[in-house]
C-alpha positions in Angstrom: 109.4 30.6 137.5 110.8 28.1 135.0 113.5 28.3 132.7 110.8 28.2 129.9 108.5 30.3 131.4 111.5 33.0 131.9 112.7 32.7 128.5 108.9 33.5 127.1 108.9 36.6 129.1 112.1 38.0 128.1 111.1 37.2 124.2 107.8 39.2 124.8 109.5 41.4 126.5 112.1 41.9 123.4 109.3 42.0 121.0 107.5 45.0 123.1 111.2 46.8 123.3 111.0 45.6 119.3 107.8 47.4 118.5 108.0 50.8 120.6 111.5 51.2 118.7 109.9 50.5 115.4 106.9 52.7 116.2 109.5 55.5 117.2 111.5 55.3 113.9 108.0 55.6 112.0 107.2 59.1 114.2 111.1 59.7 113.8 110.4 59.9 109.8 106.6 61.3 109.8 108.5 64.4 111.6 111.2 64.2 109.3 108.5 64.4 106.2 106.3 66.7 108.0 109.4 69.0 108.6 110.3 68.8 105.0 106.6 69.6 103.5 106.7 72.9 106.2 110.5 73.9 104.4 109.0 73.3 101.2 105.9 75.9 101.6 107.8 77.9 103.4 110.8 78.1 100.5 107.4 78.2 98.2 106.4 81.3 100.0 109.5 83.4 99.9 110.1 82.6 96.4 106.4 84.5 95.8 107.2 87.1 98.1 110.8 87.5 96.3 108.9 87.5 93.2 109.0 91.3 91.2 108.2 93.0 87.9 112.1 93.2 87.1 112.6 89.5 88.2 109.5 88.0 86.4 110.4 90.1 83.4 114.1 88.6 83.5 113.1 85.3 83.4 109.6 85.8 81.4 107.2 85.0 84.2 103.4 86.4 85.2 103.7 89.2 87.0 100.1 90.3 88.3 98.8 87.6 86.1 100.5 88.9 82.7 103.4 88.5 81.6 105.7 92.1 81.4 107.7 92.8 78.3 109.4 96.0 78.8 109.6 98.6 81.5 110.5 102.0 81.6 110.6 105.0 84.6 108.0 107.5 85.2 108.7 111.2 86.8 106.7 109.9 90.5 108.7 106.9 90.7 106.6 104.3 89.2 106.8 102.1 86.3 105.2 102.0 83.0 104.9 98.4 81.8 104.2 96.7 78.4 102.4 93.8 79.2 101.5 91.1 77.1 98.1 88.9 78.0 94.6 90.0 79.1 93.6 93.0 80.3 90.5 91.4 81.7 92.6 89.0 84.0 95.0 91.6 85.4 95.6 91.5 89.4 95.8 94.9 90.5 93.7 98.2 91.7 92.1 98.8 88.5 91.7 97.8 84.9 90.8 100.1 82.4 88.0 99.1 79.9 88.1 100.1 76.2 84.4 101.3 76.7 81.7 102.8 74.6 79.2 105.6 75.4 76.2 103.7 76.9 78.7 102.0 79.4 76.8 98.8 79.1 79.1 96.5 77.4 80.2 96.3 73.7 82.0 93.5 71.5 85.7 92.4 72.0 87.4 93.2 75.4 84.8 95.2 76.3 82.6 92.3 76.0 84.8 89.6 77.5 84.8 92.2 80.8 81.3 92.3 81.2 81.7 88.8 81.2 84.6 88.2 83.5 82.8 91.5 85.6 79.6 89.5 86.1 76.5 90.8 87.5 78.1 93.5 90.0 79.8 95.5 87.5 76.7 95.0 85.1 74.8 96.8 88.0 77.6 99.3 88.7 77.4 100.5 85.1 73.9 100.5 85.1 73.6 103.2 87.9 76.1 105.0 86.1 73.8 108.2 85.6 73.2 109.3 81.9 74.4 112.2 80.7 72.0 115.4 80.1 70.5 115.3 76.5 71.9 112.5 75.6 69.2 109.7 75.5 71.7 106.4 76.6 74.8 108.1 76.9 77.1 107.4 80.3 80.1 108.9 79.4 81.4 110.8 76.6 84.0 110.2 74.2 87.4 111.0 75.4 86.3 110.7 79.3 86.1 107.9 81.7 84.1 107.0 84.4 84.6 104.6 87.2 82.7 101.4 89.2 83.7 98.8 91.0 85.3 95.6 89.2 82.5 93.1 90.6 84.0 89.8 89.7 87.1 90.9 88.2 90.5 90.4 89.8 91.0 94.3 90.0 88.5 96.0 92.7 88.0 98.6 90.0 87.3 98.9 86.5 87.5 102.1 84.8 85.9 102.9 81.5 87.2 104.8 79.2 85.8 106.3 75.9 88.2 106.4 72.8 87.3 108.1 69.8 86.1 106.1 66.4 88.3 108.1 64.4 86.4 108.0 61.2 83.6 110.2 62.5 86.2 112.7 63.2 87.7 115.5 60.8 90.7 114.5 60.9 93.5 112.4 62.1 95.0 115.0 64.5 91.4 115.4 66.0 91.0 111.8 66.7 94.4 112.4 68.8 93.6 114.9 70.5 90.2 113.0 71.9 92.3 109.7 72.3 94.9 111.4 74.7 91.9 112.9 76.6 90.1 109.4 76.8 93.5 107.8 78.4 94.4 111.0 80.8 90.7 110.9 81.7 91.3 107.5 82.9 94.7 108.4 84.7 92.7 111.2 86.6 89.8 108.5 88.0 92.5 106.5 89.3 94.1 109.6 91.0 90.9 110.1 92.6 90.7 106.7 94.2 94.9 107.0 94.7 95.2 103.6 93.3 98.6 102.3 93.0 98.5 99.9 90.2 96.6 99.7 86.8 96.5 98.3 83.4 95.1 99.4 80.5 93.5 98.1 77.4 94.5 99.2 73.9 91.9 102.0 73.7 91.0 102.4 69.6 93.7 100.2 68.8 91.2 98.2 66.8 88.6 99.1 63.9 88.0 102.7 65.3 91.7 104.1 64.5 90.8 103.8 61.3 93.2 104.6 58.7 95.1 105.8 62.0 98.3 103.4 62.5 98.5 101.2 65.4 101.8 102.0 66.4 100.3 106.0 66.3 97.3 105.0 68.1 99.7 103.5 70.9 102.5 106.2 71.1 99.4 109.1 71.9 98.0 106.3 74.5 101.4 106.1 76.0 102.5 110.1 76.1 99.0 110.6 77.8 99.8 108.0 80.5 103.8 109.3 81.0 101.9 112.7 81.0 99.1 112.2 83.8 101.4 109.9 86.0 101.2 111.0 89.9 103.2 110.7 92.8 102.4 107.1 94.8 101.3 105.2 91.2 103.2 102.3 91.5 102.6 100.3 87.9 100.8 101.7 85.3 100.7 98.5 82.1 99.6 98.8 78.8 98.8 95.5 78.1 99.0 93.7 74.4 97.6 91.1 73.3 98.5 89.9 70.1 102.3 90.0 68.8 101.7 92.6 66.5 100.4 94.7 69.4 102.9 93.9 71.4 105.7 95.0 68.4 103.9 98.2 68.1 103.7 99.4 72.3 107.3 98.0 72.6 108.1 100.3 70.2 105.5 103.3 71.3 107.3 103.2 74.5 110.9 103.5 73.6 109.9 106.3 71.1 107.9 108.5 73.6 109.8 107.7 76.7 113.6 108.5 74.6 111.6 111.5 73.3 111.2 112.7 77.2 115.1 112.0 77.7 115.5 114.2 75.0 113.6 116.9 76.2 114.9 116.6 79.6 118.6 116.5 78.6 117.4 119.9 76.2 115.9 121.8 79.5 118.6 120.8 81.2 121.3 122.7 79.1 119.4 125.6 78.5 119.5 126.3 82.2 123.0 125.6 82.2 122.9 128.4 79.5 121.3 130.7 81.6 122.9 130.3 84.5 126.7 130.6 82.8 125.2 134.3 81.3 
């Protein structure tokens, strides 16, 4: 072989040890980005499974795609929640519907969950049966019934009857049929033993009347502290507007200090009894 000839060979031959190296740097640094998308989704998914009502309500985040405002302790361990956002959006076992007596779908949120619901829950509350002697009646006022959610985020959607508080004789009355309406609701989730639920501001709107809203709220949210069961796990109220928010916020605080009160009262009268 020639001098020539031998110095051609040993350039190819660099320029092939040249090309392997530069191919192996490019691998070297597709691994390197590959390795660093697979920590970043895997950092993305322990932030989401870190993720909890008390952390998303520190820092004002969606929790079960609304956004909690306040918490406070039930007697079975679980939490009641002022939410703010929609109802019909809500990520859980079931939502509760603000419903009328034919069950078929109404105006406001009633409407925009038939809607959201699509045709599965409008067949659910179809073969809702009617009740006897009444000629399109599905549920009376200050009951609920329950059907799947159909298209909804929850798998089911409760519906619940308030009371339009003008056809009643009084104020007290439309109270009384109010806190049935929301324990009625309470107790359909018990039979399914579902863990979390949110409820929409039954008669919170036109039907309370010369009722107040913060009134209307407070019975909504004694009924709910009141019918709460062992393995509920979140229980939300949600608000929409700030107003509604204001009121609940307040609602809560007043009905959940008024158990404290009550508690710390038993407590010292068997304290009492036991010192005679």
């Amino acid at each position: 072989m020639s001098t020539l000839e031998a110095n051609e060979s040993e350039e190819d031959l660099g320029a092939g040890q040249q090309e392997e190296q530069q191919e192996e740097e490019q691998q070297a640094r597709s691994n390197e980005d590959l390795e660093g998308e697979t920590s970043q989704a895997r950092d993305d998914e322990d932030r989401d499974a870190k993720l909890t009502l008390e952390i998303a309500l520190q820092h004002g985040l969606k929790w079960r795609n609304v956004h909690p405002r306040d918490v406070f302790a039930l007697d079975q361990g679980g939490r009641f929640v002022i939410s703010q956002g929609s109802v019909v959006g809500f990520e859980g076992d079931a939502i509760v519907n603000a419903a009328n007596t034919g069950c078929l779908g109404g105006g406001g949120v009633d409407g925009a969950i038939s809607r959201a619901g699509g045709a599965a829950l409008q067949n659910a509350r179809l073969a809702l049966p009617i009740l006897p002697g009444g000629s399109s009646k599905r549920c009376a006022t200050g009951d609920a019934v329950i059907t799947v959610g159909g298209d909804l985020n929850a798998r089911y959607c409760i519906h619940a009857v308030g009371p339009m508080y003008m056809s009643h004789a009084n104020l007290e009355e439309g109270d009384r049929m109010l806190r049935s309406a929301y324990a009625a609701a309470m107790t359909r989730a018990q039979e399914k033993n579902l863990k979390t639920i949110a409820f929409s501001l039954i008669s919170a709107g036109i039907f309370r009347g010369e009722q107040s809203l913060e009134r209307v709220l407070e019975v909504g949210a004694q009924a709910i502290r009141d019918a709460s069961y062992e393995g509920l796990e979140e229980v939300h109220m949600c608000a929409f507007t700030d107003e509604e928010l204001e009121a609940a916020i307040q609602a809560a605080e007043f009905v959940f200090a008024e158990k404290d009160v009550c508690d710390d009262e038993h407590e010292a009268s068997e304290d009492n009894a036991a010192d005679k």
